[in-house]
C-alpha positions in Angstrom: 145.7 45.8 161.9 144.6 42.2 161.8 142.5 39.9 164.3 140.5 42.4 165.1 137.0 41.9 167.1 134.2 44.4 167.4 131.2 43.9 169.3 128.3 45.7 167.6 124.5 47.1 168.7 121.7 48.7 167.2 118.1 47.3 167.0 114.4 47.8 167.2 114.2 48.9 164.3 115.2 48.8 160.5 116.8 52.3 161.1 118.8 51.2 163.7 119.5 48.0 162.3 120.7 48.7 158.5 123.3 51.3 159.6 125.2 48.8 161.9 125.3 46.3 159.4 126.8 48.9 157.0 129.4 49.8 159.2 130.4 46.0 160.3 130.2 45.3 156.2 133.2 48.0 156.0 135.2 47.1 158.6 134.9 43.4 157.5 136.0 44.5 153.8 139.1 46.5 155.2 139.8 43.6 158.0 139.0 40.4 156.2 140.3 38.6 158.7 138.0 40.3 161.9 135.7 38.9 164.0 132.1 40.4 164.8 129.5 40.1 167.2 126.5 41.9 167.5 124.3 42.3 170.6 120.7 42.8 169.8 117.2 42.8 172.0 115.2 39.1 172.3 112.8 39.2 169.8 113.2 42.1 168.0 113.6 42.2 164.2 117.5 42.7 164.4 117.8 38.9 165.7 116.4 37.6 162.3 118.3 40.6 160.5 121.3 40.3 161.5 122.2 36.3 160.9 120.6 36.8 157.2 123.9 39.3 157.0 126.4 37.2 158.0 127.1 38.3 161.9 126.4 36.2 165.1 124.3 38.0 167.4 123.2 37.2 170.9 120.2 38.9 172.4 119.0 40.6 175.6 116.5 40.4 177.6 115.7 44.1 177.4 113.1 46.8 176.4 112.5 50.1 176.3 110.4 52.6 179.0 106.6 52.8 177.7 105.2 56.2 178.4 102.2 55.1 180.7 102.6 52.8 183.6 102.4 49.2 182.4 103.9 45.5 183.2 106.8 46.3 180.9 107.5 49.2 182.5 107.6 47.4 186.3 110.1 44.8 185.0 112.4 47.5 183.3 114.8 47.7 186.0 115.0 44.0 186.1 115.9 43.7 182.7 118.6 46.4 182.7 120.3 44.4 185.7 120.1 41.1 183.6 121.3 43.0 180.6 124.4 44.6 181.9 125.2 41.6 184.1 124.8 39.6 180.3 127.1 42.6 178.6 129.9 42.2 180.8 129.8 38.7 180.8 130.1 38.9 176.5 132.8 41.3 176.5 135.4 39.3 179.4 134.8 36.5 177.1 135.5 38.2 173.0 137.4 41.3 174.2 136.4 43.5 171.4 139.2 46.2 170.1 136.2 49.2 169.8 131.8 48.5 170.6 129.7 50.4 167.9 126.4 51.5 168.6 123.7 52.3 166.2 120.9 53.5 168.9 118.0 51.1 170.0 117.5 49.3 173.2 120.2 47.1 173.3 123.0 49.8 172.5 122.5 51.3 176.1 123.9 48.3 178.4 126.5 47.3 175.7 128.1 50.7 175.3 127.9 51.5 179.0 129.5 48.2 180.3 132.2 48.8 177.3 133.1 52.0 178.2 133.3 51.6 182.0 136.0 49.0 180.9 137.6 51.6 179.1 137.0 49.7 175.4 137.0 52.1 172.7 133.4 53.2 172.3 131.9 55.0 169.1 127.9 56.0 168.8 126.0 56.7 165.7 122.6 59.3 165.3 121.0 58.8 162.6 118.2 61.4 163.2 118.3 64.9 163.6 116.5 64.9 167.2 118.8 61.8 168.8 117.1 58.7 170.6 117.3 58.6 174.8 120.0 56.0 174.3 122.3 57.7 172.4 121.5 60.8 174.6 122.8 58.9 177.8 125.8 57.3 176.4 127.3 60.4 174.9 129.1 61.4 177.7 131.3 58.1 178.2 132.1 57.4 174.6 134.7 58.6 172.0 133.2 59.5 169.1 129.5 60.6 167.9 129.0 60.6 164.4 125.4 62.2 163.4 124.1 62.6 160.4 122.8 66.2 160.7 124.3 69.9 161.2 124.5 72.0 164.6 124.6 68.4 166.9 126.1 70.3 169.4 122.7 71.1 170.9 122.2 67.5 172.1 126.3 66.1 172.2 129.4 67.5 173.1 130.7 69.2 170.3 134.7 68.2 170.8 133.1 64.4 170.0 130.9 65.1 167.4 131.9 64.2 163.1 129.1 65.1 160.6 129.4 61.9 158.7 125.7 61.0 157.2 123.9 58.0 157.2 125.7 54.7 156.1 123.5 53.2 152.9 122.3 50.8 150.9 125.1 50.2 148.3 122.7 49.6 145.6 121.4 53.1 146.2 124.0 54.3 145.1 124.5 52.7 142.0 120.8 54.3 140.2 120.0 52.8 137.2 121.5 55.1 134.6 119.2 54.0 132.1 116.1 55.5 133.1 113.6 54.4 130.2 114.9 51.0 130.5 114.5 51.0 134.6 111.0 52.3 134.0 109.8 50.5 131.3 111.0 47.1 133.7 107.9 48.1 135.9 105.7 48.0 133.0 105.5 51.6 132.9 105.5 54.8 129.6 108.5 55.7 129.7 107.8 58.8 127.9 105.9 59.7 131.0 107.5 61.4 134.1 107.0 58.9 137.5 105.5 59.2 140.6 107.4 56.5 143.0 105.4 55.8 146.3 106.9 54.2 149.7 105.8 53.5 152.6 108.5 50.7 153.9 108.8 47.2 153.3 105.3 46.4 155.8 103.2 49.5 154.2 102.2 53.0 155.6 98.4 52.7 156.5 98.3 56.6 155.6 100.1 56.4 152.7 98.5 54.1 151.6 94.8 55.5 152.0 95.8 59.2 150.9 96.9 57.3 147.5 94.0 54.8 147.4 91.4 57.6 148.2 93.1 59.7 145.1 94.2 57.9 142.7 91.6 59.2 139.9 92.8 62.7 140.8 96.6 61.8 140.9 96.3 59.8 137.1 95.2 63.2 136.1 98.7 64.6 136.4 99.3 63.0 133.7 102.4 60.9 135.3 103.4 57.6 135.5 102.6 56.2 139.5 104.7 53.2 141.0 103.5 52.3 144.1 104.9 49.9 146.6 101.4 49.3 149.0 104.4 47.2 151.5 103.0 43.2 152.2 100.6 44.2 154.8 97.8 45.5 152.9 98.8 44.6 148.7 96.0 41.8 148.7 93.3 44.3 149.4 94.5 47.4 147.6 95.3 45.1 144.2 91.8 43.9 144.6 90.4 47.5 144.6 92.3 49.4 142.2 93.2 46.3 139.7 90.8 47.6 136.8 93.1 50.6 136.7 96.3 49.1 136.3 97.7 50.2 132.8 101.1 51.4 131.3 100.9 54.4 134.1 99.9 52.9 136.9 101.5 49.7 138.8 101.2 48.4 142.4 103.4 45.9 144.3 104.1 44.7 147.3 107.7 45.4 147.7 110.5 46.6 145.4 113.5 44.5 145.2 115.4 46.4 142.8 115.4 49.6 144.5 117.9 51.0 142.2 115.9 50.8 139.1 112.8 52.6 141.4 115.1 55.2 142.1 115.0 56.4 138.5 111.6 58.2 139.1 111.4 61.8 138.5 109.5 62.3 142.4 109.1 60.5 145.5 106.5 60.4 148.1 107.7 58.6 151.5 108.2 58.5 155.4 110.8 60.3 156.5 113.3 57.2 158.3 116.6 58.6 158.7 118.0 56.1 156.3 115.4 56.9 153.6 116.3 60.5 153.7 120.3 59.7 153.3 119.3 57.6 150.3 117.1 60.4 148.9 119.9 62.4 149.4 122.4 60.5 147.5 119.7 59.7 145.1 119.4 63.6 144.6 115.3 62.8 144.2 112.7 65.4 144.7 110.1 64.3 147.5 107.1 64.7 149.1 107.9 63.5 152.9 105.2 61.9 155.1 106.5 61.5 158.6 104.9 58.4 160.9 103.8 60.5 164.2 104.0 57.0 165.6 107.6 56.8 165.9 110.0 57.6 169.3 110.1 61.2 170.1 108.4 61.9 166.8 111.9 61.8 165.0 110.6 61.7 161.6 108.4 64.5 161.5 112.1 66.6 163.1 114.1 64.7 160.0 111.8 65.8 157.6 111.5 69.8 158.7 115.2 70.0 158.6 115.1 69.2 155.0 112.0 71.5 154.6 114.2 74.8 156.5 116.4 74.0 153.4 114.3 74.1 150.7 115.4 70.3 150.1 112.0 68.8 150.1 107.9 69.3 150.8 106.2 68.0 153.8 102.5 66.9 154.1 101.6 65.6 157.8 99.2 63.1 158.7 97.0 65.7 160.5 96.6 68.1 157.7 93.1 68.2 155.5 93.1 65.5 152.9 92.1 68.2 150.5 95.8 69.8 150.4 97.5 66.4 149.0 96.7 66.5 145.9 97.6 70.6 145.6 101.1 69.3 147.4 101.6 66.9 144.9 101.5 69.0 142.3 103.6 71.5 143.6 106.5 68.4 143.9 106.2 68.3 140.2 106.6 71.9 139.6 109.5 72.5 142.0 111.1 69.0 141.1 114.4 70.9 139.7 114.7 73.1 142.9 114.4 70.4 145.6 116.2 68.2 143.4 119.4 70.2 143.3 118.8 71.3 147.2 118.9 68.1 148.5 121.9 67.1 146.8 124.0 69.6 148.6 122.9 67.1 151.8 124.4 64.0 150.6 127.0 62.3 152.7 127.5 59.3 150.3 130.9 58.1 152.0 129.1 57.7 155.4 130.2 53.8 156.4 133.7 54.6 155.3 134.4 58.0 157.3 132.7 56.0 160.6 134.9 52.8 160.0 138.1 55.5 159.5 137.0 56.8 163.4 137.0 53.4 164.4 140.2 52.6 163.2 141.8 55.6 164.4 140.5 55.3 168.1 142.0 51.4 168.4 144.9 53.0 167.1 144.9 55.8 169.6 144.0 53.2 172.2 147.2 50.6 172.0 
């Protein structure tokens, strides 16, 4: 197959957004000769994301429904008119061979107006509670590929493919060296680490459960690589930059996420992506869901690793008191979760979706 064009949509979010790049990356390497467009929401992240990949995009004028009555919410039905109108108007004028959608906003009008044409429609959850979007367009498209087990409560089950989460590349490429990938970040590497994330902006929580115990976690004797995320690295180096040493180092941001990876345990949010890469990673971790998210998906993400014994959970809303205790119980059981979570990883995620795609434009001619 050569010539191809897909038209591809997922936004909002990073979450939404990485996962549709992956796939486009894999059908671009097995269709060199394809052309892409993606279809994103006016000023959301994915139309400053997306160009930095490589893909054209064109935006909507389109939001999502805010749970108490607001200005946004009165010019909803406004936007959705504009949006499908828009939609329709993109896919008379590329006639994509299949639309991929990645969940967000944007996804909703795309996929609908594609598959009322009859165009070869695939969806992609990556959560295990899936977003309103995905929920609405799963009875006019092809295929649904989740990431989790036992879909069929939400999708119908004759569309469904347990595929995982498409990933970061690099993630899967761990720096095999891990003395050398610690010692890069200053660190003993005769010490085990503690890696903390909280995302590229920072976790606010995260960040003060850390801050408010970091005399207690030096204690365990560990190494402790945090990334504080560019939000709030000024004021946290300020206030802990007496205590960094060869076990302790702050950042903004890691770049070099593969080297990271080499740490023996992980605190982090529990994204959908992050918890693929964990996966693959095979890394023991401490998950601390955002409540602030859509439908509190991480929060669902991270108990369905916890009902496997694949990693621990601390919630925002919990006593401060029991971090420290859960820490150290991360170390202790780092062998356990580490070989529990493995069993979860779906490292051939991008390539299994772009195989769907292929087969339904096949299926379709």
């Amino acid at each position: 197959m050569s010539q191809l064009k897909f038209m591809v949509s997922g936004g909002g979010t990073g979450g939404h957004i990485f996962p549709a790049v992956s796939i486009a990356d894999e059908l671009k390497k097995r269709h060199p000769n394809a052309e892409f467009l993606f279809v994103g929401a006016k000023d959301r992240m994915e139309m400053e994301r997306v160009p930095l990949a490589g893909y054209a995009i064109e935006g909507l004028w389109i939001s999502g429904i805010q749970r108490k009555l607001t200005a946004s919410n009165l010019s909803f039905p406004f936007k959705l008119i504009s949006s499908l109108w828009k939609c329709q108007r993109l896919l008379k004028k590329f006639k994509p061979d299949a639309v991929i959608g990645t969940g967000g906003f944007a996804s909703g009008p795309l996929l609908f107006a594609a598959a009322k044409k009859g165009i070869p429609c695939l969806i992609q959850e990556q959560n295990s509670y899936p977003g309103i979007t995905n929920k609405i367009l799963a009875g006019r498209v092809q295929k649904i590929c989740v990431a989790y087990p036992k879909m069929e409560r939400f999708f119908p089950k004759d569309k469904l493919l347990l595929t995982g989460n498409p990933i970061r590349q690099t993630v899967q490429n761990i720096n095999s060296n891990k003395a050398k990938a610690i010692a890069g970040f200053g660190l003993n590497p005769e010490k085990r680490t503690l890696l903390i994330l909280g995302g590229s902006l920072g976790a606010r929580k995260i960040n003060q459960l850390v801050s408010q115990n970091l005399i207690e976690l030096k204690k365990l004797g560990i190494n402790i690589l945090w990334q504080t995320g560019k939000l709030y690295f000024d004021a946290l180096q300020e206030k802990h930059a007496a205590q960094i040493a060869d076990d302790f180092q702050m950042m903004p941001f890691i770049k070099n996420m593969e080297d990271a990876y080499a740490a023996d345990v992980i605190i982090s949010r529990a994204g959908a992506g992050t918890i693929s890469e964990l996966a693959v990673a095979k890394k023991a971790t401490l998950l601390i869901p955002s409540p602030n998210v859509a439908e509190d998906h991480q929060t669902k993400n991270a108990m369905a690793l916890v009902a496997q014994s694949a990693a621990l959970i601390y919630r925002e809303s919990e006593e401060e008191t029991l971090f420290i205790p859960r820490c150290e119980k991360l170390l202790k059981s780092k062998n356990q979760l580490e070989a529990n979570i493995a069993t979860l990883a779906l490292p051939q995620a991008a390539e299994q979706i772009a195989n769907e795609i292929d087969k339904m434009i096949a299926d379709a001619k």
